[in-house]
Short mmCIF file of the C-alpha atoms (twelve columns), coordinates in Angstrom:
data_MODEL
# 
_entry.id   MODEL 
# 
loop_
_atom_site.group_PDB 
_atom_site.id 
_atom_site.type_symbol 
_atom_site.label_atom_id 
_atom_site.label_alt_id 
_atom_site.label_comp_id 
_atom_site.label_asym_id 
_atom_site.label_seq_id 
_atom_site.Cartn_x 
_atom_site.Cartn_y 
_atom_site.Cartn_z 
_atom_site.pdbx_PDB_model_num 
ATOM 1   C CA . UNK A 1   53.633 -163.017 -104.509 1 
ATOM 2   C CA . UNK A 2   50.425 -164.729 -103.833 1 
ATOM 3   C CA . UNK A 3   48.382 -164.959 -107.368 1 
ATOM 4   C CA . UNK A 4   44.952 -163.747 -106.885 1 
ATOM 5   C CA . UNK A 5   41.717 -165.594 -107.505 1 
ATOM 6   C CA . UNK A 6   39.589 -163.595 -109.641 1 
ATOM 7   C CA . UNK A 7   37.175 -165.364 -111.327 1 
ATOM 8   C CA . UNK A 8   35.227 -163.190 -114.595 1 
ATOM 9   C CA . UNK A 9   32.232 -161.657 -113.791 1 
ATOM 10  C CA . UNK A 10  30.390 -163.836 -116.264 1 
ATOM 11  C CA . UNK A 11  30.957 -166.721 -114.145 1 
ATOM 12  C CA . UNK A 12  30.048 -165.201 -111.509 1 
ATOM 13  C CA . UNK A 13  26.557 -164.433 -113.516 1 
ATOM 14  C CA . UNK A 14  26.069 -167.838 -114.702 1 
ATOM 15  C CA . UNK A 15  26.449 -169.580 -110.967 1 
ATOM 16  C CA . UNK A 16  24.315 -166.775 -109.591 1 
ATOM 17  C CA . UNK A 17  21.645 -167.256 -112.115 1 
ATOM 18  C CA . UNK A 18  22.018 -171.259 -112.219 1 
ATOM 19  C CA . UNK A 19  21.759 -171.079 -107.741 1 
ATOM 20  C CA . UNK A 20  18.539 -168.686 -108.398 1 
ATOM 21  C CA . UNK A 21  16.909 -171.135 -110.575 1 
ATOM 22  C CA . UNK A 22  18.395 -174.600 -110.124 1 
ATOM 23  C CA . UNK A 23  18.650 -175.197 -113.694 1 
ATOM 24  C CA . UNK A 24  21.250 -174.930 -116.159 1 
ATOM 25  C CA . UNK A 25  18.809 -174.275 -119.006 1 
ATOM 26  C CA . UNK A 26  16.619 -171.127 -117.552 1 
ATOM 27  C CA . UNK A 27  19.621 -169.667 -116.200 1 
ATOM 28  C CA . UNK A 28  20.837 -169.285 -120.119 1 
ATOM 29  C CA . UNK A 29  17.641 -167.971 -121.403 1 
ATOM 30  C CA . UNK A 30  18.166 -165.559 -119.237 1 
ATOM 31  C CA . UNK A 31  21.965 -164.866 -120.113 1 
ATOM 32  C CA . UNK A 32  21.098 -165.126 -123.525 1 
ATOM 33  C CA . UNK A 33  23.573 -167.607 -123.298 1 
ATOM 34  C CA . UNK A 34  23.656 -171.197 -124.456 1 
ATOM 35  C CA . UNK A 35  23.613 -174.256 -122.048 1 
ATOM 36  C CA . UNK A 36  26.425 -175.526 -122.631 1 
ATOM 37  C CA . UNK A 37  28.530 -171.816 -122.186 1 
ATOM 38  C CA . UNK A 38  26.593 -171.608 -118.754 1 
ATOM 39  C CA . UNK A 39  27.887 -174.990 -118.061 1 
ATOM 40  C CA . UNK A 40  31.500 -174.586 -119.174 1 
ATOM 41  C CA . UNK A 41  31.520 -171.392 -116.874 1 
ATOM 42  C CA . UNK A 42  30.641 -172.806 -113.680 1 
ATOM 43  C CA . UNK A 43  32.686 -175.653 -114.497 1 
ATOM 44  C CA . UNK A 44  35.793 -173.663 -115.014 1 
ATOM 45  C CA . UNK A 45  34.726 -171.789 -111.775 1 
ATOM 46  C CA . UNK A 46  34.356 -175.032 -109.623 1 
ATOM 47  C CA . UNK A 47  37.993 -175.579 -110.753 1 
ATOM 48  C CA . UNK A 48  39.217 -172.277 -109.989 1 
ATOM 49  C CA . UNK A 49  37.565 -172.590 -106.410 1 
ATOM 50  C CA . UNK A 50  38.403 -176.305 -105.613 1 
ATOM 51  C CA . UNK A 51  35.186 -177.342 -104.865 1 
ATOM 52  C CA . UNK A 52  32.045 -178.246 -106.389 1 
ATOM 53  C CA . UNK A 53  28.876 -175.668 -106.031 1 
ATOM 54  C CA . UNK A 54  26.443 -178.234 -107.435 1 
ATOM 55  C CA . UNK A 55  25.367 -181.799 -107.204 1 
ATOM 56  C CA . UNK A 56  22.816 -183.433 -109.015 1 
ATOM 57  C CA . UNK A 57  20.048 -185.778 -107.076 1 
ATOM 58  C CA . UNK A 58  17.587 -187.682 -108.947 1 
ATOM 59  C CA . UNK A 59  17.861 -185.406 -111.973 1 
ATOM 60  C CA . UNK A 60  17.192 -182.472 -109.963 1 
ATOM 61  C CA . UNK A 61  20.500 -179.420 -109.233 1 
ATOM 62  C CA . UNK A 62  21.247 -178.894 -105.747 1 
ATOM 63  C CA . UNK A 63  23.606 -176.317 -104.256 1 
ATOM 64  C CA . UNK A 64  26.578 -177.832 -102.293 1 
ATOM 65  C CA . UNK A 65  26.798 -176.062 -98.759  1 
ATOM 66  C CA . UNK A 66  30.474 -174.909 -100.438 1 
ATOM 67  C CA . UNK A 67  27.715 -173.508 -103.015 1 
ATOM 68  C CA . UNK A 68  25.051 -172.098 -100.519 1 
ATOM 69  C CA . UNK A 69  28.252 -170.182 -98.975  1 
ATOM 70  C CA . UNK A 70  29.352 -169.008 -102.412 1 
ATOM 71  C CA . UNK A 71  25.917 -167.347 -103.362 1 
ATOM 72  C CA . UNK A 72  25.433 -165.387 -100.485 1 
ATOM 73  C CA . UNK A 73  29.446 -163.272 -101.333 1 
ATOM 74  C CA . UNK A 74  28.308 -163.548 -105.143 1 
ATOM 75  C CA . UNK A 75  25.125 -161.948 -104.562 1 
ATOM 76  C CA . UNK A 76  26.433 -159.514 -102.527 1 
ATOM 77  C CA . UNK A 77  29.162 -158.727 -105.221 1 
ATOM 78  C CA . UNK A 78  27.065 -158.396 -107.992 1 
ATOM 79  C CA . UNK A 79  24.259 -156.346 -106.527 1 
ATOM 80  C CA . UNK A 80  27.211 -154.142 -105.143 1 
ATOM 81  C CA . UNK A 81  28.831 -153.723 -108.671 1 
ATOM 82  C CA . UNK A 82  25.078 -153.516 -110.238 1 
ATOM 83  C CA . UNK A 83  24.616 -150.261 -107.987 1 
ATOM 84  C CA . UNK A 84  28.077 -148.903 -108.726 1 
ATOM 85  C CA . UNK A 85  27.139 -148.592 -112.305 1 
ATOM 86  C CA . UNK A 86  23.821 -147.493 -112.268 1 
ATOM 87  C CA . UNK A 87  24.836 -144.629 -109.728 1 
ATOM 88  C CA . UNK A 88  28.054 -143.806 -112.885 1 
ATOM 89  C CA . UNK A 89  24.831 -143.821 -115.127 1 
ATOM 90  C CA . UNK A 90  23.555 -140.977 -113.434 1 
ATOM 91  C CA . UNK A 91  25.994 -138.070 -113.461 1 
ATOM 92  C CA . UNK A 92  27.502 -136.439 -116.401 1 
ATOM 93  C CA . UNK A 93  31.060 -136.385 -117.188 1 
ATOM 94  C CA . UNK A 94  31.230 -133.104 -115.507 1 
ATOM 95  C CA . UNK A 95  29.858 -133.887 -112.322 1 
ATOM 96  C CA . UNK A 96  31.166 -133.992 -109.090 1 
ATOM 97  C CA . UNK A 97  29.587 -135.986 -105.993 1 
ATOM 98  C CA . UNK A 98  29.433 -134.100 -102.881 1 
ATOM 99  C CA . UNK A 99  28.955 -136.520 -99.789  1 
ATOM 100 C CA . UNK A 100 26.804 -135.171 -96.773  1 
ATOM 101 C CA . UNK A 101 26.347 -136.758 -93.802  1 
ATOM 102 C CA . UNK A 102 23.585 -135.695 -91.190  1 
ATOM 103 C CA . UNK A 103 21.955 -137.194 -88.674  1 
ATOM 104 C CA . UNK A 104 18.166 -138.581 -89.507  1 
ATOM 105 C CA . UNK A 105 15.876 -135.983 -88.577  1 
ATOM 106 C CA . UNK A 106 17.876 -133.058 -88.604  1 
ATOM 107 C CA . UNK A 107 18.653 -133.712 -92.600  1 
ATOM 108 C CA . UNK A 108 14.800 -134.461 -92.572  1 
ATOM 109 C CA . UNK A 109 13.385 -131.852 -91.199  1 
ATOM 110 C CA . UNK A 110 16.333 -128.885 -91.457  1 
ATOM 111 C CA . UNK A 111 18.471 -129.824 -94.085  1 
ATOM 112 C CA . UNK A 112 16.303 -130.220 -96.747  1 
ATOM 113 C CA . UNK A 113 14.331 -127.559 -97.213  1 
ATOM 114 C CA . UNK A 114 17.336 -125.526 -97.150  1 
ATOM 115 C CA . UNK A 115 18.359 -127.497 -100.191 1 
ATOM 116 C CA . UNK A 116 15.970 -126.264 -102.332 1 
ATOM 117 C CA . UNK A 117 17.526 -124.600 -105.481 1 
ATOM 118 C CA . UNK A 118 20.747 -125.563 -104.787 1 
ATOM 119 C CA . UNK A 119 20.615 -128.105 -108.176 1 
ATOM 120 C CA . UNK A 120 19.575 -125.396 -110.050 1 
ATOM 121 C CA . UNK A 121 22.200 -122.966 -109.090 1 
ATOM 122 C CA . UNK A 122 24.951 -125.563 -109.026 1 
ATOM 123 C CA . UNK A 123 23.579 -128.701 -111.796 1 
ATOM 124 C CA . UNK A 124 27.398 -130.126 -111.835 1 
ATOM 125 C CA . UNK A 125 26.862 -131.472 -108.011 1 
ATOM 126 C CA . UNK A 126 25.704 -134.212 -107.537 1 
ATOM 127 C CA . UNK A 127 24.695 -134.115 -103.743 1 
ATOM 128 C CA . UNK A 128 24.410 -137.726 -101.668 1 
ATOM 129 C CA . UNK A 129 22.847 -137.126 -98.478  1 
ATOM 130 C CA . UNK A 130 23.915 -139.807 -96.033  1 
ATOM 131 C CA . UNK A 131 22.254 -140.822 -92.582  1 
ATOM 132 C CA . UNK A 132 25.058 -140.562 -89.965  1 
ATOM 133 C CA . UNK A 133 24.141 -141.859 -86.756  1 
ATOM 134 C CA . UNK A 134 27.886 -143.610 -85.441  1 
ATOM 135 C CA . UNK A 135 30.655 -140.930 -84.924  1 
ATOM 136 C CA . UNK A 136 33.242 -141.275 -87.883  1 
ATOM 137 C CA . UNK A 137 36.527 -139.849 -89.084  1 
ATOM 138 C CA . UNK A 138 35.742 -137.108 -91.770  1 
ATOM 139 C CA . UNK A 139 39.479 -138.077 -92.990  1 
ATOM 140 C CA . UNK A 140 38.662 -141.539 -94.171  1 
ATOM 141 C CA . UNK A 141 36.397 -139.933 -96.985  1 
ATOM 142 C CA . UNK A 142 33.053 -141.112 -96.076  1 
ATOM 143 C CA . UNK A 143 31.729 -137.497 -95.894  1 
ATOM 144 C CA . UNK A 144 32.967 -134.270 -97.615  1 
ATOM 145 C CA . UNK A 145 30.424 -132.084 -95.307  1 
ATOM 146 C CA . UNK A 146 29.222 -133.062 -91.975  1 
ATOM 147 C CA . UNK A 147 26.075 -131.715 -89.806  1 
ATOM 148 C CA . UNK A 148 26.345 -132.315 -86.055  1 
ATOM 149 C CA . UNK A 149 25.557 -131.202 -82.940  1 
ATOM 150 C CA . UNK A 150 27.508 -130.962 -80.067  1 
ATOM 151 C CA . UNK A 151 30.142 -128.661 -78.787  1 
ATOM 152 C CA . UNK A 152 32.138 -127.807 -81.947  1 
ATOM 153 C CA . UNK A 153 34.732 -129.942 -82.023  1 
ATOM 154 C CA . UNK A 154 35.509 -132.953 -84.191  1 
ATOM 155 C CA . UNK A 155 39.122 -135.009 -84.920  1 
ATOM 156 C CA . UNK A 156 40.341 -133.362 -87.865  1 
ATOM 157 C CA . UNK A 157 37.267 -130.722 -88.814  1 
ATOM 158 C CA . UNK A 158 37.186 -127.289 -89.418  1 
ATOM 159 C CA . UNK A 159 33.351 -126.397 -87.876  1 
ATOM 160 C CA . UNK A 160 31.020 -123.273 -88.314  1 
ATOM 161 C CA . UNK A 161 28.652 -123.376 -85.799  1 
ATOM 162 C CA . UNK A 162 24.801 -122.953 -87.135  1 
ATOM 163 C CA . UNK A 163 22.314 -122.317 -84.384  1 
ATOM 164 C CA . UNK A 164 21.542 -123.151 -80.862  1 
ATOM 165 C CA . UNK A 165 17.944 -124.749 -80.185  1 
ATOM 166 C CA . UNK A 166 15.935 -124.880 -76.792  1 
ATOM 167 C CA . UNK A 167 14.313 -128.516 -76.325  1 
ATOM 168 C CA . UNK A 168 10.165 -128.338 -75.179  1 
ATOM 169 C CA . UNK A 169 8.231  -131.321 -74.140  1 
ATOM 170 C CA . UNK A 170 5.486  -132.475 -76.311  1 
ATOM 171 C CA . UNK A 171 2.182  -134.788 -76.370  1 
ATOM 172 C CA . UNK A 172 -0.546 -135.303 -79.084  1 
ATOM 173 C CA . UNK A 173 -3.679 -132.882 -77.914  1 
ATOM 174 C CA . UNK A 174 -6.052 -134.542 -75.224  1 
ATOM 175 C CA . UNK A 175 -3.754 -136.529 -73.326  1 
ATOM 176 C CA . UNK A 176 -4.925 -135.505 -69.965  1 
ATOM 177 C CA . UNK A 177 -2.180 -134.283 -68.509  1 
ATOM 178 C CA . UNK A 178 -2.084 -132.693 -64.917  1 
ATOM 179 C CA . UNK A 179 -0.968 -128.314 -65.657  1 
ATOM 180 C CA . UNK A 180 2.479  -129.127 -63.758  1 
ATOM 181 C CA . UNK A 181 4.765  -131.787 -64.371  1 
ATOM 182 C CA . UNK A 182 5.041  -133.022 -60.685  1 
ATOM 183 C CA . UNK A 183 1.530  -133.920 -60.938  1 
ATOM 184 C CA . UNK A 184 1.732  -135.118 -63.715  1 
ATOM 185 C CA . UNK A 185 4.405  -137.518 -62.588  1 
ATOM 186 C CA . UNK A 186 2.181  -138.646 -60.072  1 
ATOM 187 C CA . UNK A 187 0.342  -140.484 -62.375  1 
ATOM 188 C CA . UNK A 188 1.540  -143.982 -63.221  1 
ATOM 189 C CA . UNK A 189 0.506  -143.984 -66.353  1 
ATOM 190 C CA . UNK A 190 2.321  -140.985 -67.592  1 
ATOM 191 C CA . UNK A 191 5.313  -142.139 -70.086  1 
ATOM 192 C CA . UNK A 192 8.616  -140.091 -71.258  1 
ATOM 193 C CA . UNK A 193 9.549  -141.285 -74.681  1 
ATOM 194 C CA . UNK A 194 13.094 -141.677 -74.687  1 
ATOM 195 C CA . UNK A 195 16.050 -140.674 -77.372  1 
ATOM 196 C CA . UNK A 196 18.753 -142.962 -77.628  1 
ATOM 197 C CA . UNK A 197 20.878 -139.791 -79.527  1 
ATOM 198 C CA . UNK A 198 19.953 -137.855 -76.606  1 
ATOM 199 C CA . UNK A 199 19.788 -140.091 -73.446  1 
ATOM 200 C CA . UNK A 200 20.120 -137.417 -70.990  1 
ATOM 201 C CA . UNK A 201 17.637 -134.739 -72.058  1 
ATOM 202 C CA . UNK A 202 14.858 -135.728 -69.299  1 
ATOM 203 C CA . UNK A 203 17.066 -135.402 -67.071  1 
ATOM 204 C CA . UNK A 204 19.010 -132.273 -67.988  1 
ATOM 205 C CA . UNK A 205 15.156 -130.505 -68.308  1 
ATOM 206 C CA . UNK A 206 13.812 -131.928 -64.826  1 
ATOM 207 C CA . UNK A 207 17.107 -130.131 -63.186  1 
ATOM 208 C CA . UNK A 208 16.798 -126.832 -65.509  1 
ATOM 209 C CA . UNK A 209 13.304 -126.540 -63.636  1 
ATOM 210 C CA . UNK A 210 15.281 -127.583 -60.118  1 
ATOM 211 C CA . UNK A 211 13.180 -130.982 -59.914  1 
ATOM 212 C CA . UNK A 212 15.104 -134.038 -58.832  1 
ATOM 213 C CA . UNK A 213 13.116 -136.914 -60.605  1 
ATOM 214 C CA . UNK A 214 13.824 -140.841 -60.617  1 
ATOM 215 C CA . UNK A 215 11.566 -141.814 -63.868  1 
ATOM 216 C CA . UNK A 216 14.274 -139.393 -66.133  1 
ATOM 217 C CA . UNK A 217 15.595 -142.461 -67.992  1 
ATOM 218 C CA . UNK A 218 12.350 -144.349 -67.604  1 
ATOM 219 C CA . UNK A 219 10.599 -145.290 -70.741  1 
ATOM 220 C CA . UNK A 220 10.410 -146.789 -74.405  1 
ATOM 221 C CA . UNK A 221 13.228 -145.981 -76.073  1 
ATOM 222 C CA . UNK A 222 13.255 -144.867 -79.997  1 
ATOM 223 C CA . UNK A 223 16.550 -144.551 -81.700  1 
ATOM 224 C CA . UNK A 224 16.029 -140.919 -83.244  1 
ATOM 225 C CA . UNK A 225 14.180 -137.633 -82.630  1 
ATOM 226 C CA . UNK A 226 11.782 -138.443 -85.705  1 
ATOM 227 C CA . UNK A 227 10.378 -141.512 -84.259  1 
ATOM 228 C CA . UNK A 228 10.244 -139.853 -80.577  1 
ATOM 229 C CA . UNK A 229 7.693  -137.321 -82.500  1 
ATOM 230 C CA . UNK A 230 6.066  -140.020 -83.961  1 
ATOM 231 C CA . UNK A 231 5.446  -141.991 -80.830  1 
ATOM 232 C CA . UNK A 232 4.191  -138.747 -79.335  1 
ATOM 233 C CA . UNK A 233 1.488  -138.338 -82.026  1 
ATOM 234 C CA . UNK A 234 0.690  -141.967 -82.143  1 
ATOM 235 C CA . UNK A 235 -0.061 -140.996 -77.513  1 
ATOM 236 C CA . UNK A 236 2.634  -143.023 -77.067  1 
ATOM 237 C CA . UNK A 237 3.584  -140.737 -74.314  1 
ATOM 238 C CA . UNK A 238 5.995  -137.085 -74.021  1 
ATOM 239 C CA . UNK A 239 8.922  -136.447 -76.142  1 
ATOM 240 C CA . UNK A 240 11.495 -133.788 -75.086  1 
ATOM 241 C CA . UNK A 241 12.212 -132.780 -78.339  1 
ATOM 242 C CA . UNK A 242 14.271 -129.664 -79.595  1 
ATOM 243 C CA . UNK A 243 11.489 -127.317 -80.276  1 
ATOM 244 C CA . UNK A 244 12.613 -126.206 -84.243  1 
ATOM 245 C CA . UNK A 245 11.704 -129.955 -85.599  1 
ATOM 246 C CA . UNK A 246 8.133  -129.957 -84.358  1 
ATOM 247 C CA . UNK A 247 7.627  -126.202 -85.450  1 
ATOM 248 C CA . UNK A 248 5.110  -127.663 -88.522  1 
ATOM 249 C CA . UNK A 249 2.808  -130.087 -85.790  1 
ATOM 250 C CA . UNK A 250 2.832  -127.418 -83.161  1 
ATOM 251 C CA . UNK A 251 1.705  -124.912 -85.618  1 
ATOM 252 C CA . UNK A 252 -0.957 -127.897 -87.268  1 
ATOM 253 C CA . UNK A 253 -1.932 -128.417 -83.861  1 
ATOM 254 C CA . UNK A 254 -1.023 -132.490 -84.115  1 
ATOM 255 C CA . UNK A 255 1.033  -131.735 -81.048  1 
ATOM 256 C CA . UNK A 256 1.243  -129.530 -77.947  1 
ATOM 257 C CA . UNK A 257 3.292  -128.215 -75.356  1 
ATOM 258 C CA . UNK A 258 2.070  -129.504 -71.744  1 
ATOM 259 C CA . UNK A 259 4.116  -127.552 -69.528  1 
ATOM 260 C CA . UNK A 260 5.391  -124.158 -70.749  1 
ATOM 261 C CA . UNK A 261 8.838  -124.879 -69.772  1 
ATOM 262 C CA . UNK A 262 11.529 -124.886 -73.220  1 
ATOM 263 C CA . UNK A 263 15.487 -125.303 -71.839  1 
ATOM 264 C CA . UNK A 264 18.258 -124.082 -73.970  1 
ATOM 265 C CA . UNK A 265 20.253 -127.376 -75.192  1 
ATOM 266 C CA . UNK A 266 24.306 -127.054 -73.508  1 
ATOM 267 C CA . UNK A 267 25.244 -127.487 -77.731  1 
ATOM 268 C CA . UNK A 268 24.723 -125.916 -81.340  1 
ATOM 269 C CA . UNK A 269 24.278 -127.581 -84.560  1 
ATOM 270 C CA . UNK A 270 27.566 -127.349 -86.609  1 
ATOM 271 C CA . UNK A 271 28.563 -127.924 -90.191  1 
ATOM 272 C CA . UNK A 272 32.265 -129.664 -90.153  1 
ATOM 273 C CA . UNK A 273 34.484 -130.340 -93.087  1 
ATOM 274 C CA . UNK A 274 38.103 -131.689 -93.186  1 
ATOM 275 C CA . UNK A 275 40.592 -129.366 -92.547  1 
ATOM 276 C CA . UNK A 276 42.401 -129.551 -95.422  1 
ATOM 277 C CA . UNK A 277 39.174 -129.283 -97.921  1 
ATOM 278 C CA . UNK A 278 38.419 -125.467 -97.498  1 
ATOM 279 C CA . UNK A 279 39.104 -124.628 -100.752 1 
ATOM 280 C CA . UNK A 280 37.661 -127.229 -102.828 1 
ATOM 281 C CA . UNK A 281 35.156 -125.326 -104.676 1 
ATOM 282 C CA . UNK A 282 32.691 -128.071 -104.550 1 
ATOM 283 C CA . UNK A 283 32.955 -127.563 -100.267 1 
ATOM 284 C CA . UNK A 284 32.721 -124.351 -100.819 1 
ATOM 285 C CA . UNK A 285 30.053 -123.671 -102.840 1 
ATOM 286 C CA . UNK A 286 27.876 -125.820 -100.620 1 
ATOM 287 C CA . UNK A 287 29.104 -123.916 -97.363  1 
ATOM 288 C CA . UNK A 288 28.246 -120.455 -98.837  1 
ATOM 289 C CA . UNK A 289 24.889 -122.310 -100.044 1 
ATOM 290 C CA . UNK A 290 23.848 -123.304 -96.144  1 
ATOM 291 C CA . UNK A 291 25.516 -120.218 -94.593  1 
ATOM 292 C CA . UNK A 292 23.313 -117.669 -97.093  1 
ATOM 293 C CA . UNK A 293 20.033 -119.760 -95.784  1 
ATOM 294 C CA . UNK A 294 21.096 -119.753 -92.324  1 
ATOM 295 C CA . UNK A 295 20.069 -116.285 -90.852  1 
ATOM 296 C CA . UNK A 296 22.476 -117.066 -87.945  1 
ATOM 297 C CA . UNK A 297 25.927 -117.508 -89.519  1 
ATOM 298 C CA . UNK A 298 28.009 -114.457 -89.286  1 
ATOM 299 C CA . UNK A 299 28.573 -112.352 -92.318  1 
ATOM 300 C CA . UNK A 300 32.260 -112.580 -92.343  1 
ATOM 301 C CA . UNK A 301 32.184 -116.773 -92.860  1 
ATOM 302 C CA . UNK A 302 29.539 -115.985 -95.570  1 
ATOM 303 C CA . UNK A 303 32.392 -113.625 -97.237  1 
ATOM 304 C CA . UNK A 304 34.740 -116.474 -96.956  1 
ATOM 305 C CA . UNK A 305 33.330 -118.759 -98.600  1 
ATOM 306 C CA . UNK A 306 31.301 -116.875 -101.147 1 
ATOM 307 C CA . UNK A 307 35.272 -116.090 -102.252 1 
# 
C-alpha cells in the first residue's frame, strides 16, 4: 500500500506564512511561534517533499519555483479548511444544512422573498442557497432541492411543477422605438440583448407573432436574465425577458413594454428533489414551505408534504 504524504497542518502554516512574508522571523510573530520552531517545520517539510521551497540570496529568502508551485495548493488548502470551520462555527449541534440550488435570477428575484419566515418557523435549518447555472446530477449530493425550468424532467428527480410564465420584451422608457416591431427592426440601431440560458427566445417570440426575422440571435450576449434587465435599463437595447422578474421595474416605471405582444414560454418552473429523499423531513418541510407560498401548486401535493 502506497504510504501517504500528509504533512501537519502547522507546517503547512509556517511555509504559508514564511512564502507570504519572506522571512522566517515575521512569519513566527505571527504564529506566535519561535524562529527556530518555524524553521524546524519547513525543514522537516522540505524533507518530507524532496525538495527545497526556499533559497537564500544575498541574505534575502526566495521561494524555489518547487516553492512558488507549493504555495499556490497550500493556499488553496488552508483557505479551504479555514472556511470549513468557520461555516461548523455557525450552526448548532442541532442543525441540519439544507442545500438549494437555483438558477441566478430566479433565486434572486422569486426565491427569496418566498423565503421569508421560513428561519423562524424552522431555526434548526440551516438553508445554503447555491447558484446553479451547469446541469448536474441531484444524486451526487450537491443539492438536496433543485429549482429549474424546463419540461419536468430531470435524471433521477422527483419534480412538482410551480408555474408557467409568458416572456414580454422590454426597454428603459424613451428609447424611441417605432409602435411595431418590424419597424422597429428597420432601424439599424435597434439591439436585442441576448440570454445565453435562453438562446432561442427571440426567435421563438418573432415566430409566436408569425414574423420570420434574421437579427433573432443578433446581439450582446449576457450570461443570465438579471444582467439582460440590467443592460436594458442601462439602454443597452431590448431584453425578452419572462415578464414575472421585471414585475417591480415595470410597475416603478424603470422599464417598459414596447410592443404589447407577451408569448407563453413552451416550459414551467419546477422544484426537483432526489427520488429517494421524499421523506426526509428536512425536504419536506421546505417543499410544504414553497408549495403553501405558491398559489399555483395543487392542494393535494401541499397535503403530501405537510404530512
Amino acid at each position: 500500500m502506497t504510504r501517504s504524504i500528509l504533512p501537519s497542518t502547522t507546517a503547512l502554516q509556517c511555509f504559508e506564512a514564511v512564502a507570504r512574508h519572506l522571512s522566517f522571523t515575521r512569519a513566527a510573530d505571527e504564529l506566535f511561534l519561535t524562529q527556530s520552531a518555524v524553521s524546524k517545520q519547513v525543514a522537516q517539510l522540505e524533507e518530507l517533499l524532496q525538495h527545497q521551497l526556499f533559497s537564500r540570496a544575498r541574505r534575502h529568502l526566495k521561494l524555489t519555483p518547487a516553492g512558488v508551485l507549493y504555495l499556490a495548493e497550500v493556499t488553496r488548502i488552508l483557505n479551504q479548511v479555514d472556511s470549513a470551520s468557520r461555516y461548523i462555527l455557525s450552526y448548532g449541534s442541532e442543525t441540519q444544512v439544507l442545500k438549494v440550488a437555483t438558477q441566478p435570477t430566479f433565486g434572486a428575484r422569486w426565491l427569496i422573498p418566498q423565503l421569508q419566515g421560513f428561519n423562524d418557523q424552522h431555526p434548526n435549518i440551516h438553508l445554503d442557497i447555491l447558484n446553479q447555472l451547469e446541469p448536474f446530477d441531484l444524486q451526487q449530493g450537491k443539492a438536496d432541492i433543485l429549482f429549474f425550468f424546463g419540461q419536468g424532467s430531470w435524471p433521477g428527480a422527483t419534480c412538482i411543477e410551480l408555474f408557467g410564465e409568458d416572456v414580454v420584451p422590454v426597454c428603459a422608457p424613451g428609447l424611441c422605438l417605432a409602435e411595431n416591431i418590424e419597424e422597429a427592426l428597420q432601424n439599424e440601431s435597434l439591439t436585442l440583448l441576448q440570454c445565453t440560458s435562453r438562446p432561442e427566445v427571440w426567435q421563438e417570440w418573432f415566430q409566436y407573432q408569425g414574423l420570420q426575422m434574421q437579427q433573432s440571435y443578433q446581439g450582446p450576449r449576457f450570461e443570465t436574465f438579471y444582467m439582460c434587465i440590467c443592460a436594458a435599463q442601462a439602454r443597452l437595447g431590448v431584453a425578452m425577458v419572462p415578464r414575472y422578474l421585471v414585475a417591480q421595474e415595470l410597475e416603478e416605471g424603470k422599464l417598459v413594454i414596447p410592443w404589447g405582444n407577451a408569448m407563453p414560454s413552451s416550459g414551467a418552473h419546477y422544484l426537483a428533489f432526489p427520488e429517494n429523499a421524499g421523506e426526509v423531513p428536512k425536504i419536506k418541510k421546505f417543499i410544504a414551505w414553497i408549495l403553501a407560498r405558491d398559489g399555483v401548486a395543487r392542494d393535494e401535493m401541499q397535503d403530501l408534504f405537510k404530512s
